[in-house]
C-alpha positions as a Markdown table, in Angstrom:
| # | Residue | x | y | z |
|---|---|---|---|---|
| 1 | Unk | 30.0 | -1.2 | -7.7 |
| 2 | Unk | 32.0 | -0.4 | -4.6 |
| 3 | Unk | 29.1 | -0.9 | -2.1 |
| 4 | Unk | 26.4 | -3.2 | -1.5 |
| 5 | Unk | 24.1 | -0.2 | -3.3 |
| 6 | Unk | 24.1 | 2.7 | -5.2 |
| 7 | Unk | 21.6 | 4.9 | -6.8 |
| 8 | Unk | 21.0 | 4.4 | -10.7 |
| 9 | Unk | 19.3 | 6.8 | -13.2 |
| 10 | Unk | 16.4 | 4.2 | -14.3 |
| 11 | Unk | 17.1 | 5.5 | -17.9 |
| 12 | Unk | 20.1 | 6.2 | -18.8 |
| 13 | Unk | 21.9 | 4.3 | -16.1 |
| 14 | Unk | 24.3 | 7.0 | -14.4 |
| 15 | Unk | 25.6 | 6.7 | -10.7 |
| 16 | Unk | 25.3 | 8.7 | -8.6 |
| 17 | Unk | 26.8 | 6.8 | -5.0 |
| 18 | Unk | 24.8 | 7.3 | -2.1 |
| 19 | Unk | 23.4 | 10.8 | -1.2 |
| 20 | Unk | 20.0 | 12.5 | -0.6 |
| 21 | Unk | 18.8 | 13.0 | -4.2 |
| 22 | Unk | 15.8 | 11.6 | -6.6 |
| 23 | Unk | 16.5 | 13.0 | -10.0 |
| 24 | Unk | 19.4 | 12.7 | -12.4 |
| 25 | Unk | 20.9 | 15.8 | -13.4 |
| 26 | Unk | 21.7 | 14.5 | -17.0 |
| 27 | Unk | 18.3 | 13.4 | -18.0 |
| 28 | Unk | 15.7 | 14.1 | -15.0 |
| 29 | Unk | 14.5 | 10.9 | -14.9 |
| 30 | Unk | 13.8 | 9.4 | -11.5 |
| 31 | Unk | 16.9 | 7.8 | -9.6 |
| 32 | Unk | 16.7 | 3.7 | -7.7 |
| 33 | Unk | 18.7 | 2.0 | -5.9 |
| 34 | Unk | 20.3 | -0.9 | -7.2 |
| 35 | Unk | 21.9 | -3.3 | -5.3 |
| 36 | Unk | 25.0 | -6.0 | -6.1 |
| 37 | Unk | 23.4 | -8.9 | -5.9 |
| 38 | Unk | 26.6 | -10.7 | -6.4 |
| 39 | Unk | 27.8 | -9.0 | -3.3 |
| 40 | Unk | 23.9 | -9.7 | -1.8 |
| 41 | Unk | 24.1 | -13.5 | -2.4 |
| 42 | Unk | 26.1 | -14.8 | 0.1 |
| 43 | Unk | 23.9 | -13.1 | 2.7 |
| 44 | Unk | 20.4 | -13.2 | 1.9 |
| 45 | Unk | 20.1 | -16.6 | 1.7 |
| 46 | Unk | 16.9 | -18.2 | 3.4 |
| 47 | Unk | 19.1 | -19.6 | 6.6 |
| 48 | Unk | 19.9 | -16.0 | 6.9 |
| 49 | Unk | 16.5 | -14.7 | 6.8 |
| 50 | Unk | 14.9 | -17.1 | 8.8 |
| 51 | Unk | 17.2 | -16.7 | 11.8 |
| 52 | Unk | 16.5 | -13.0 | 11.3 |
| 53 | Unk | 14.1 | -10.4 | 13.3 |
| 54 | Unk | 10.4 | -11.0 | 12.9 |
| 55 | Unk | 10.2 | -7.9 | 11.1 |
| 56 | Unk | 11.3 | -6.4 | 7.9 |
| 57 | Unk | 15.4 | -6.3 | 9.1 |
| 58 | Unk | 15.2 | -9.7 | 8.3 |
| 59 | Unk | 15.5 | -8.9 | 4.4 |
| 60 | Unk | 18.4 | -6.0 | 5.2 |
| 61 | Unk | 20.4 | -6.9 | 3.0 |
| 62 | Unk | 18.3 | -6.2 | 0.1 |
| 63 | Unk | 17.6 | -3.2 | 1.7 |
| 64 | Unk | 19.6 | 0.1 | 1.7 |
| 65 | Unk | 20.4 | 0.3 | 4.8 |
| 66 | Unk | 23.7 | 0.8 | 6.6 |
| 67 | Unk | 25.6 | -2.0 | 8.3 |
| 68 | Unk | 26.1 | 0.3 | 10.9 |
| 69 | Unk | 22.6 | 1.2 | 11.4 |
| 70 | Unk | 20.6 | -0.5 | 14.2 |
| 71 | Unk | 16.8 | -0.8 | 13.4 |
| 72 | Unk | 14.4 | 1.0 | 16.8 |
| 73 | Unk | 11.2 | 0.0 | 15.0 |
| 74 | Unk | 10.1 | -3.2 | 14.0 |
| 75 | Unk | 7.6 | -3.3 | 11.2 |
| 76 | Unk | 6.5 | -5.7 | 8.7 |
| 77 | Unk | 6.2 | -9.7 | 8.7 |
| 78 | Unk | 2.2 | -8.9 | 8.5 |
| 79 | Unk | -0.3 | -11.9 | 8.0 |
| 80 | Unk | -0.8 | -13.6 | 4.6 |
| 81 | Unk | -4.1 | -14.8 | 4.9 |
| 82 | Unk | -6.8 | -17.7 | 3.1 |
| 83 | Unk | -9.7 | -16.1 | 2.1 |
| 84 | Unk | -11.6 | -18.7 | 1.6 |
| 85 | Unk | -15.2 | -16.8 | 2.5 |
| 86 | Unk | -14.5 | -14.4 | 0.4 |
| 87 | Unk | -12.9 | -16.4 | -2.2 |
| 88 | Unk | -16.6 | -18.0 | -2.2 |
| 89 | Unk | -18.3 | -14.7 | -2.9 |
| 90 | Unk | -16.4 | -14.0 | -5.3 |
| 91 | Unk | -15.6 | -17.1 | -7.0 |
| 92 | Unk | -11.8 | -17.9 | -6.4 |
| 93 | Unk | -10.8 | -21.0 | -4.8 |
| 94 | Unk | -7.4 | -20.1 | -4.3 |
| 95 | Unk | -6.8 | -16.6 | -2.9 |
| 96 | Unk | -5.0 | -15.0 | -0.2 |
| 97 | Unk | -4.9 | -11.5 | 1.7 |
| 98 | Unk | -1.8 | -9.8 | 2.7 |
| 99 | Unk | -2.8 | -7.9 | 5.4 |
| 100 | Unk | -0.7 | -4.8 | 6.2 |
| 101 | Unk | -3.7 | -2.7 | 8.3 |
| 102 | Unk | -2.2 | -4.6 | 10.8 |
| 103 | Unk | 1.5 | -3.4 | 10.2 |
| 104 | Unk | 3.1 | -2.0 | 13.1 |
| 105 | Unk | 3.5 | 0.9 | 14.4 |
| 106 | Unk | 0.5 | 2.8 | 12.5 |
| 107 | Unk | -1.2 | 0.2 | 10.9 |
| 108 | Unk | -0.2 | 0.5 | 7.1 |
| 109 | Unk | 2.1 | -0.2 | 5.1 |
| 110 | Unk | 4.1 | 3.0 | 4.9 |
| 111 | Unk | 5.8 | 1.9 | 8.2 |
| 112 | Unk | 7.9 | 0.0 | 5.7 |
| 113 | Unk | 8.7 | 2.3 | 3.6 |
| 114 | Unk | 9.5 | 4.9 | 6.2 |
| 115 | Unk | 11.7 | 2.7 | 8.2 |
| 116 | Unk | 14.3 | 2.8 | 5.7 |
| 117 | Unk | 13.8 | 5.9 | 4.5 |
| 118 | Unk | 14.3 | 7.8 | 8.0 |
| 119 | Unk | 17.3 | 4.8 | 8.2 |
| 120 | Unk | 18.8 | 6.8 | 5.7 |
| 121 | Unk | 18.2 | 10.4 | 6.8 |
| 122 | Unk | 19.8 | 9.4 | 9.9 |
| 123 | Unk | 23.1 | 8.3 | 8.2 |
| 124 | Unk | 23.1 | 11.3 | 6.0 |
| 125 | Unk | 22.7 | 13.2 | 9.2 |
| 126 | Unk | 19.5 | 15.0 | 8.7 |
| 127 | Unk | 17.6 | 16.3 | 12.0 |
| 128 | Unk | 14.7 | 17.3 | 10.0 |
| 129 | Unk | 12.5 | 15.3 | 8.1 |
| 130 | Unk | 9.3 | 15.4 | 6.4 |
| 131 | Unk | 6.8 | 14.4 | 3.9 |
| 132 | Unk | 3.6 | 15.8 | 1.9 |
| 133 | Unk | 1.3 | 12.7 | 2.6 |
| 134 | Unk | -2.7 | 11.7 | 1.5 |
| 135 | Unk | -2.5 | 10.1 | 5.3 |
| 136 | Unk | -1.0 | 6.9 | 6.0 |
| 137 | Unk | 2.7 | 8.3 | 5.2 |
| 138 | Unk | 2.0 | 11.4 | 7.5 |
| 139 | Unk | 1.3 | 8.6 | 10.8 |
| 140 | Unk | 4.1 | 6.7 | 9.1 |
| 141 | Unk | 6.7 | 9.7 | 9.2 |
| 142 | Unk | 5.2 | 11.3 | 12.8 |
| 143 | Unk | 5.6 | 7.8 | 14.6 |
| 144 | Unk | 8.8 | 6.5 | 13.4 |
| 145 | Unk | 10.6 | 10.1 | 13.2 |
| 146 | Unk | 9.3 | 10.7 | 17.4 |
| 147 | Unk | 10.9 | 6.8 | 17.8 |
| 148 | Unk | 14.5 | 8.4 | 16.7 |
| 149 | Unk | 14.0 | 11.9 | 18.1 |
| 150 | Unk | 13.9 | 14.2 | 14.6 |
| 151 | Unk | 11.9 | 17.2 | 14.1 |
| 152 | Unk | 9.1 | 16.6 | 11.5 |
| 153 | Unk | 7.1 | 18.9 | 9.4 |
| 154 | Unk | 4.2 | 17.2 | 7.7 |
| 155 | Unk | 1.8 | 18.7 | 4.5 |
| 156 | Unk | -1.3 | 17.1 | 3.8 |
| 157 | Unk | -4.4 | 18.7 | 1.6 |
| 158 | Unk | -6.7 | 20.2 | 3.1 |
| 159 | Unk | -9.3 | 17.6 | 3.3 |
| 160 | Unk | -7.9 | 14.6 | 4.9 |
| 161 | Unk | -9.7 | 12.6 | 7.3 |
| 162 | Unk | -10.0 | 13.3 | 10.6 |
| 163 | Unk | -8.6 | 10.7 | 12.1 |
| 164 | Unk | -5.5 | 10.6 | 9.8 |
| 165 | Unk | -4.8 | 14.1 | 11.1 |
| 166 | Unk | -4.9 | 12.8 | 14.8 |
| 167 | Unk | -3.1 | 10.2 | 14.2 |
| 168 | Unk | -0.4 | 12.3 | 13.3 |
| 169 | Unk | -0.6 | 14.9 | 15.4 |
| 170 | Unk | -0.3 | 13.0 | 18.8 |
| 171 | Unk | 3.2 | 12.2 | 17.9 |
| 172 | Unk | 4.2 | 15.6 | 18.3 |
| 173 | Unk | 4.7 | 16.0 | 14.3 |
| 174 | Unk | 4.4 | 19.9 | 12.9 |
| 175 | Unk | 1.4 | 19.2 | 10.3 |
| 176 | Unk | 0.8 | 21.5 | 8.2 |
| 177 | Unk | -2.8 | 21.5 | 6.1 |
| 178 | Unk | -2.3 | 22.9 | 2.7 |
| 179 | Unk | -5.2 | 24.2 | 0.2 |
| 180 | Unk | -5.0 | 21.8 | -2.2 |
| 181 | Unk | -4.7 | 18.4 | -3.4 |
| 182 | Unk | -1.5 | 15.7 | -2.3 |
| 183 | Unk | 0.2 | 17.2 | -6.1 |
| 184 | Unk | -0.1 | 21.1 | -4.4 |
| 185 | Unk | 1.3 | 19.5 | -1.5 |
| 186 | Unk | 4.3 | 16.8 | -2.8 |
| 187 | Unk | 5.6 | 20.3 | -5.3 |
| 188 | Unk | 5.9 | 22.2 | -2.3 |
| 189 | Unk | 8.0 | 19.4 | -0.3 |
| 190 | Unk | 10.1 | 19.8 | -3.0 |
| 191 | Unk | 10.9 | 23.1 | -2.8 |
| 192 | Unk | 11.2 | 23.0 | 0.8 |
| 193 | Unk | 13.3 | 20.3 | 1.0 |
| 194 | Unk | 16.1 | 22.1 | -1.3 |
| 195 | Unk | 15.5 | 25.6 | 0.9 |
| 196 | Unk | 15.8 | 24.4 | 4.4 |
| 197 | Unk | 18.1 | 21.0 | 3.3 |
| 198 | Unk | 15.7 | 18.5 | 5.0 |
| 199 | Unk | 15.0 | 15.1 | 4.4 |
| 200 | Unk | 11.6 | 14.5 | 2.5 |
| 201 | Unk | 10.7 | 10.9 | 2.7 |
| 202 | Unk | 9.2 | 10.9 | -0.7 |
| 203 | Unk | 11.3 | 13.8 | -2.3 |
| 204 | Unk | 15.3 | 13.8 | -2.0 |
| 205 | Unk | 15.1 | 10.0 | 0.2 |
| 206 | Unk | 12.3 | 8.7 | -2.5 |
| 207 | Unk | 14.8 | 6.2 | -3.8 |
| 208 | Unk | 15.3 | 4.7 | -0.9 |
| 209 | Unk | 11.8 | 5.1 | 0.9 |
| 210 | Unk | 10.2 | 3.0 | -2.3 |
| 211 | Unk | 13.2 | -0.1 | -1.3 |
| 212 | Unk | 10.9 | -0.5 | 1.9 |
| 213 | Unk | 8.0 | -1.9 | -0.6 |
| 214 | Unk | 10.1 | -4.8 | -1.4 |
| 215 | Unk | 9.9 | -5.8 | 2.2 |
| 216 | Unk | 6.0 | -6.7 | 1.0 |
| 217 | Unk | 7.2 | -9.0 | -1.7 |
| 218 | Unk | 9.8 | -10.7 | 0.1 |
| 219 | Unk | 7.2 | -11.9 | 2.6 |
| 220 | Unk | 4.7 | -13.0 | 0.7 |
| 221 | Unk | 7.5 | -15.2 | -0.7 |
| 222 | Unk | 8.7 | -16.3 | 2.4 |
| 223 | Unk | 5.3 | -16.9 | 3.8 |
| 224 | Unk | 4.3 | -19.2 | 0.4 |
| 225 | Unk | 6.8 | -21.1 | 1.5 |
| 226 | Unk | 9.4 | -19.7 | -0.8 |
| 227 | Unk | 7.4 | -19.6 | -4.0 |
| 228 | Unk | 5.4 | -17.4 | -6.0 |
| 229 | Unk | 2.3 | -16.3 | -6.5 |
| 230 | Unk | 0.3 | -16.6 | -10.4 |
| 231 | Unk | -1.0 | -13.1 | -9.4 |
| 232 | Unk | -1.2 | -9.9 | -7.8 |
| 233 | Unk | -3.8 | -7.1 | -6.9 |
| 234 | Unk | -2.3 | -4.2 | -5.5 |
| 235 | Unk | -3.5 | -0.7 | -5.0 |
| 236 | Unk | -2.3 | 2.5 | -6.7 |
| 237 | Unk | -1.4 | 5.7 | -5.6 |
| 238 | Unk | 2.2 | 6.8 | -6.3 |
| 239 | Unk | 2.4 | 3.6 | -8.7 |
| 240 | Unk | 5.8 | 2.1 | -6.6 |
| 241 | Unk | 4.2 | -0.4 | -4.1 |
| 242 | Unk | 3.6 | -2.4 | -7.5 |
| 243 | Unk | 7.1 | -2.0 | -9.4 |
| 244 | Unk | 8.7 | -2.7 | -6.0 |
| 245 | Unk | 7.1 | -6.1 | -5.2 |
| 246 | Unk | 7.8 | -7.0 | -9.2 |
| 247 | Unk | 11.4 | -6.2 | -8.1 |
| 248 | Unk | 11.5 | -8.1 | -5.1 |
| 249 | Unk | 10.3 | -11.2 | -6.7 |
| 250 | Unk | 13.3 | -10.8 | -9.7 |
| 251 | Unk | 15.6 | -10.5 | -7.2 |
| 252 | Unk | 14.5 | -13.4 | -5.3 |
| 253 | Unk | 14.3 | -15.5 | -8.6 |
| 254 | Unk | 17.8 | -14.3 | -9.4 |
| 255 | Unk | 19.3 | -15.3 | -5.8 |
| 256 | Unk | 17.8 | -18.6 | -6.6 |
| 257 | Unk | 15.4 | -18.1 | -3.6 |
| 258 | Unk | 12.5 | -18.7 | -5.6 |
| 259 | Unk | 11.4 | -20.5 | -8.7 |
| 260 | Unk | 11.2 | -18.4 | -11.6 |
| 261 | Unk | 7.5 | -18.5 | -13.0 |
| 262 | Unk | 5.4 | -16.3 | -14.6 |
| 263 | Unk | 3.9 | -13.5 | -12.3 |
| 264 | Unk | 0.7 | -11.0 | -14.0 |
| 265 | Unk | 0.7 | -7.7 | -11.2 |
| 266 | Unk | -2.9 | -6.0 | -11.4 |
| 267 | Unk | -3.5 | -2.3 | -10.5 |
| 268 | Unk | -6.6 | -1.1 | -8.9 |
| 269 | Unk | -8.0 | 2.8 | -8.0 |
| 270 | Unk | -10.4 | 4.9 | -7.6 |
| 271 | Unk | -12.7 | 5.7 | -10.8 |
| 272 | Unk | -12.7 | 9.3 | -9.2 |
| 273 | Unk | -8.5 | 9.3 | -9.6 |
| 274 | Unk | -7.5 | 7.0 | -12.1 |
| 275 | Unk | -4.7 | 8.2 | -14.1 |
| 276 | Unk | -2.7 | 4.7 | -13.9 |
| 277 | Unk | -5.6 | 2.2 | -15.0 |
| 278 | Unk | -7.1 | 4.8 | -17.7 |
| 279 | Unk | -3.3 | 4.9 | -19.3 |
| 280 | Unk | -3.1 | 0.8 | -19.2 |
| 281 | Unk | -6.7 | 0.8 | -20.7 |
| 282 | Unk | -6.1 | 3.3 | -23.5 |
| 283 | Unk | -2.7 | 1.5 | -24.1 |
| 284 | Unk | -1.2 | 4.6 | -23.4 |
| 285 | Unk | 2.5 | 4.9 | -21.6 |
| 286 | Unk | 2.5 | 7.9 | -20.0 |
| 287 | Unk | -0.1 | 9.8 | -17.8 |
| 288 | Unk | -2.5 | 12.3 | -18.3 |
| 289 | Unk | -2.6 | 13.8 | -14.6 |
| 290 | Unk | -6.1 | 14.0 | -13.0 |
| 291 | Unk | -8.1 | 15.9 | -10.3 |
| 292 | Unk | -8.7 | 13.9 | -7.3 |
| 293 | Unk | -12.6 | 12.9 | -6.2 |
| 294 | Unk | -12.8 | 10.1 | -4.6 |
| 295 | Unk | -13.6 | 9.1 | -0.6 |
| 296 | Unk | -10.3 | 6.8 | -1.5 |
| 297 | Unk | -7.8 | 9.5 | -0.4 |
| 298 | Unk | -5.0 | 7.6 | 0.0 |
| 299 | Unk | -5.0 | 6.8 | -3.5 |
| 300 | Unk | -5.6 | 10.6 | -4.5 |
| 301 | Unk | -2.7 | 11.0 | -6.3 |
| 302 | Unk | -3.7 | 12.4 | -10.0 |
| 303 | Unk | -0.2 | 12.6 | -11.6 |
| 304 | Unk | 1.9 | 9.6 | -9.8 |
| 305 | Unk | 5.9 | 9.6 | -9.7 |
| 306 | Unk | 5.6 | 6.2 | -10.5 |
| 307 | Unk | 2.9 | 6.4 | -12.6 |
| 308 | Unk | 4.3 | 5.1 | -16.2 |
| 309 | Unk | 6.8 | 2.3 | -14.3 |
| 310 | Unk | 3.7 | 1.0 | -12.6 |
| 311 | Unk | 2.1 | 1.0 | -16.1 |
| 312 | Unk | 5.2 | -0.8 | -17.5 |
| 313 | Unk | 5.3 | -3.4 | -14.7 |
| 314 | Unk | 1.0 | -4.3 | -15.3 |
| 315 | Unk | 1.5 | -4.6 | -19.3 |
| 316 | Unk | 4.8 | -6.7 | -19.2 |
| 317 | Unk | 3.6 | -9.2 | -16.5 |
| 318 | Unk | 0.7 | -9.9 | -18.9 |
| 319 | Unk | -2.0 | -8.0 | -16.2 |
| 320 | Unk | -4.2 | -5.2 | -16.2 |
| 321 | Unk | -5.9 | -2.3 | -14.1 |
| 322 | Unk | -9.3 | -1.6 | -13.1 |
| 323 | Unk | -11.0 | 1.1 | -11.1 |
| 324 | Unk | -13.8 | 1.2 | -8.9 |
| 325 | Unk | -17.0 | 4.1 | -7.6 |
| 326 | Unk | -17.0 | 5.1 | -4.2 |
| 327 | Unk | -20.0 | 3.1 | -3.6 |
| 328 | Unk | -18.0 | 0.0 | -4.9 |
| 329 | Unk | -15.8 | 1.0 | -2.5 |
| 330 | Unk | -17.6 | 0.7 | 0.3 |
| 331 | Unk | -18.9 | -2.0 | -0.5 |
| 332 | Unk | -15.3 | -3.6 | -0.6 |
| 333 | Unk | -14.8 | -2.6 | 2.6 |
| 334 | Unk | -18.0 | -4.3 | 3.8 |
| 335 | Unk | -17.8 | -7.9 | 1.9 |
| 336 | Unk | -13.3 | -8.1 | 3.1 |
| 337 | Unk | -14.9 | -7.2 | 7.1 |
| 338 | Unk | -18.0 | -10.0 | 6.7 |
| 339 | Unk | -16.0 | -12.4 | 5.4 |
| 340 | Unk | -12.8 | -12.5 | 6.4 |
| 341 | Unk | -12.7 | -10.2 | 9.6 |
| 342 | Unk | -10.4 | -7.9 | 8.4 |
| 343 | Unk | -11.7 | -4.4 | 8.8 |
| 344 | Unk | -9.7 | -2.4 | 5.8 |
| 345 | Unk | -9.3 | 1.7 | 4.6 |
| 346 | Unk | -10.6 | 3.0 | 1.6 |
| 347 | Unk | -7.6 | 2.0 | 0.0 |
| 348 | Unk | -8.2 | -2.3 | 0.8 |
| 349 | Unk | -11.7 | -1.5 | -0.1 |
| 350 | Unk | -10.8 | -0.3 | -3.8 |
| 351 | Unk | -8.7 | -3.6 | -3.6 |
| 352 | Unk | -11.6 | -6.0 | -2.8 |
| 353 | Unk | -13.6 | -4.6 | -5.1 |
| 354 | Unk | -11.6 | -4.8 | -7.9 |
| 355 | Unk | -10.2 | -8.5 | -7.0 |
| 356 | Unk | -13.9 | -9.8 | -7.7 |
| 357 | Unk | -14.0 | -7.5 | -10.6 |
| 358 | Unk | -11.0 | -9.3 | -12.0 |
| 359 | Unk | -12.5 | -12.8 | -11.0 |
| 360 | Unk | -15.6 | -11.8 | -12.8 |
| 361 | Unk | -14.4 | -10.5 | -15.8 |
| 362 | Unk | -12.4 | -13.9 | -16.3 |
| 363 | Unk | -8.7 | -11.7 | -16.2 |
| 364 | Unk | -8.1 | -13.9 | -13.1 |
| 365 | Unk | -8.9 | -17.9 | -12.8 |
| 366 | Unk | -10.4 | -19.3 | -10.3 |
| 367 | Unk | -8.0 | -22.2 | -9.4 |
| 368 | Unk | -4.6 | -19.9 | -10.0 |
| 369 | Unk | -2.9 | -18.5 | -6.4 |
| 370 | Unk | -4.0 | -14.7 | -6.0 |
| 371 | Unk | -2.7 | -12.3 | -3.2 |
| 372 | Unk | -4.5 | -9.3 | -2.8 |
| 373 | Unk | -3.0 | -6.1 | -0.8 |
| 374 | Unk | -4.8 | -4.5 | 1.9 |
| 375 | Unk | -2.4 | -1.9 | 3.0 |
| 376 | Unk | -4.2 | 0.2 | 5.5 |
| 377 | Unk | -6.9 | 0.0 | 8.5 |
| 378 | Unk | -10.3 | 0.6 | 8.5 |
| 379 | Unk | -10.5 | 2.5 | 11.8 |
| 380 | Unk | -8.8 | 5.3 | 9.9 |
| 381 | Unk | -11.0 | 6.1 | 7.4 |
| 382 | Unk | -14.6 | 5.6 | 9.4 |
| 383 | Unk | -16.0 | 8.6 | 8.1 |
| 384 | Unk | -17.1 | 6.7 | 5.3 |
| 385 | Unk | -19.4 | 3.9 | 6.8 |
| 386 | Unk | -21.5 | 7.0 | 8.7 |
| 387 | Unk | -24.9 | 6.1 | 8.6 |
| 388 | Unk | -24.2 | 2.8 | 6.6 |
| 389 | Unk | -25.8 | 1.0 | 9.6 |
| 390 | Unk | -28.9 | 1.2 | 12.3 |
| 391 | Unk | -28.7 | 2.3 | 15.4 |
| 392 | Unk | -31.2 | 0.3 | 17.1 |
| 393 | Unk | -32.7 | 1.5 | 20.5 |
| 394 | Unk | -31.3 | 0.0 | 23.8 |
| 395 | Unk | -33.0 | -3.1 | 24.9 |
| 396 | Unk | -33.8 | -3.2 | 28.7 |
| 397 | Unk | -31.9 | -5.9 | 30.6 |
| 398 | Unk | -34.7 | -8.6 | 30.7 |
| 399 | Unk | -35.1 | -11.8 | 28.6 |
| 400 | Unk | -38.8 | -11.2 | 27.4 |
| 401 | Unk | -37.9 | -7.9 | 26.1 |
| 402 | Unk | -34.3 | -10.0 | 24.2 |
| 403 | Unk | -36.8 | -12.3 | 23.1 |
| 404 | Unk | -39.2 | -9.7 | 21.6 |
| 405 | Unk | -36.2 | -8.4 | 19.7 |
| 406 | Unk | -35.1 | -11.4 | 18.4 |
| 407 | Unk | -38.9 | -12.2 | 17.1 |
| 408 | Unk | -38.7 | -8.3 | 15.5 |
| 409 | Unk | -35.6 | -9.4 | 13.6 |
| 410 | Unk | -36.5 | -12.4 | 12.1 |
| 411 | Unk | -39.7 | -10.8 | 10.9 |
| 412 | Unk | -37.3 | -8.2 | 9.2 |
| 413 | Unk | -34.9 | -10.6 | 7.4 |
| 414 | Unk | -37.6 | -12.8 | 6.3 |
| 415 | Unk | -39.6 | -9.3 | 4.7 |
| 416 | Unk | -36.0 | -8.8 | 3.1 |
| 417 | Unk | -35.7 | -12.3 | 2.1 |
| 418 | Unk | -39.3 | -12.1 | 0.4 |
| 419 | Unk | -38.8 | -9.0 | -1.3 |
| 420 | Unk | -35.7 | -9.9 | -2.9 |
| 421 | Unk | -37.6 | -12.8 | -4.1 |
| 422 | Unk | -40.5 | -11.1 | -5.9 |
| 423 | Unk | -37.7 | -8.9 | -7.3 |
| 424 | Unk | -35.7 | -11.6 | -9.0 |
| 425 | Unk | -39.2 | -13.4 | -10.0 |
| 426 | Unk | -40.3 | -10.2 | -12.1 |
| 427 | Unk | -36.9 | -10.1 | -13.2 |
């Protein structure tokens, strides 16, 4: 290898340098970077990365990035969290959050992703760029492409949350609602992208957009105090955010950053767009696509790029996938807020809910390290929690009339208390 990085066919192994592209043109499987860690070693070493930016350019040189390029937006380094009071409900004793729906600038964790990928379009000299998006990457793309001053055109379906479409918008981005589903919308990047020659994050910069997710494994790393986890949860759309943190942990293991140890990855979705965890339950290793409906949007992807890697990646490490209902969902959403104050999208709430699936179904111990991924904010998808709570009437600024309240509220909780009672006692 004559740079730090190249892109690789992941099948048959061509090379293909360094250039705008996703697909080999012998075999038309999907193209990765792959880096010289030989050439890696001497600077990613924990020294390095510890005197390093606070954010995800402290791990550059495992990312493909130029050594000329200079980073505008810092993203990443998010909190790794105890859970604790959740871990209680749900009957783990040793688990942690990795909270990315506070990841700057646009509270997901696509602003990794896209930092390297619009890294990239800037060296290949794009002006353009662009993505078809289920949300998060649309605020992702808008933010960080106004940041460095390219034009943006954006495609989302037709349905996508309200406030996903703001948050896009008010960064000047061209968004462009199509009638149909993210799969309508991700074929017609494609063509686009080869018509006008601009640079898709997640079409002809794919490769290097999906090195961004390692950025996510690296710090949970880091933040374990250079050690690994015994598990995983991650969410599913595409499929890479979970063949990208298995990466970053071989790569770490193979730098000598980390202890090698055993590491099970588990995949979680929607019920209501589930083509990854129906393929690992059927023992299948492709996909059979699906039609999205589910209130998880951001997961809405029925026939994932990464779809059979991400299947790979689950069944090797010795894991599994689950899927959730959208009242499950919500419901995830709920018990991560109560508990651990951390107010999560759809996407964290199919997460949550299948973490205590996993617990309860025995797949996960009790005593072994978990990390679980929340990779979005809550105040994004809102929609969902409408009517999910009471508005009570105003109560006039005077202490009897507090007091009277107060009195009203215990009589409610202990009529809930004592009907649950009576419930289980029939039971």
């Amino acid at each position: 290898m004559t740079t730090a990085y190249e892109l690789r066919c992941r099948e048959c192994g061509k090379s293909y340098g360094n250039q705008p592209l996703s697909i080999c043109d012998d075999c038309f499987s999907p193209l990765e970077v792959d880096f010289d860690l030989d050439y890696a070693r001497s600077r990613f070493t924990r020294d390095a990365i510890q005197s390093g930016p606070l954010n995800i350019w402290r791990y550059r040189a495992l990312l493909p990035v130029a050594d000329s390029y200079i980073p505008t937006t810092p993203t990443g380094l998010t909190p790794l969290m105890e859970a604790p009071r959740l871990g209680a409900r749900i009957g783990a004793k040793n688990l942690y959050i990795k909270n990315d729906a506070v990841c700057l600038p646009t509270l997901s964790f696509k602003d990794r992703v896209v930092a390297v990928a619009l890294a990239n379009a800037v060296s290949f000299g794009f002006d353009t760029v662009g993505c078809s998006s289920t949300g998060n990457l649309a605020n992702a793309v808008a933010a960080g492409a106004a940041r460095l001053g390219l034009k943006t055109y954006i495609l989302v379906p037709g349905d996508l949350e309200p406030a996903k479409i703001l948050n896009t918008q008010v960064y000047g981005a061209n968004l462009i609602r199509i009638d149909g589903n993210y799969d309508h919308c991700n074929r017609l990047c494609s063509q686009i992208a080869e018509k006008y020659n601009w640079g898709f994050v997640n079409v002809n910069l794919r490769p290097y957009y999906a090195e961004g997710s390692k950025s996510v494994g690296f710090e949970i790393a880091e933040q374990l105090g250079w050690r690994l986890p015994d598990n995983v949860v991650v969410p599913m759309a595409g499929g890479s955010l979970i063949t990208k943190i298995r990466k970053a942990f071989k790569e770490l293991v193979a730098l000598g950053l980390v202890a090698d140890k055993p590491v099970k990855f588990f995949g979680a979705q929607a019920t209501g767009c589930s083509p990854i965890t129906t393929a690992v339950r059927n023992g299948a290793d492709g996909i059979e696509p699906q039609r999205p409906n589910t209130i998880a949007r951001s997961l809405a992807i029925g026939n994932p790029a990464d779809g059979p890697y991400a299947i790979r990646a689950i069944r090797d490490s010795g894991g599994w996938a689950e899927d959730v209902s959208d009242v499950e969902i919500v419901s995830g959403i709920q018990e991560l807020a109560e508990t651990e104050g951390v107010f999560t999208e759809t996407a964290g709430g199919v997460t949550t809910a299948v973490t205590a699936r996993l617990y309860a179904s025995g797949r996960i111990k009790a005593d072994e390290l978990t990390v679980s991924c929340i990779t979005g904010n809550g105040l994004k998808t809102t929609d969902v929690l409408q009517g999910a709570y009471e508005a009570h009437e105003a109560v006039r600024p005077r202490m009897a009339d507090f007091a009277a309240y107060i009195e009203q509220q215990d009589k409610l909780e202990n009529g809930r208390a004592l009907s649950l009672a009576g419930a289980v006692y029939a039971d």
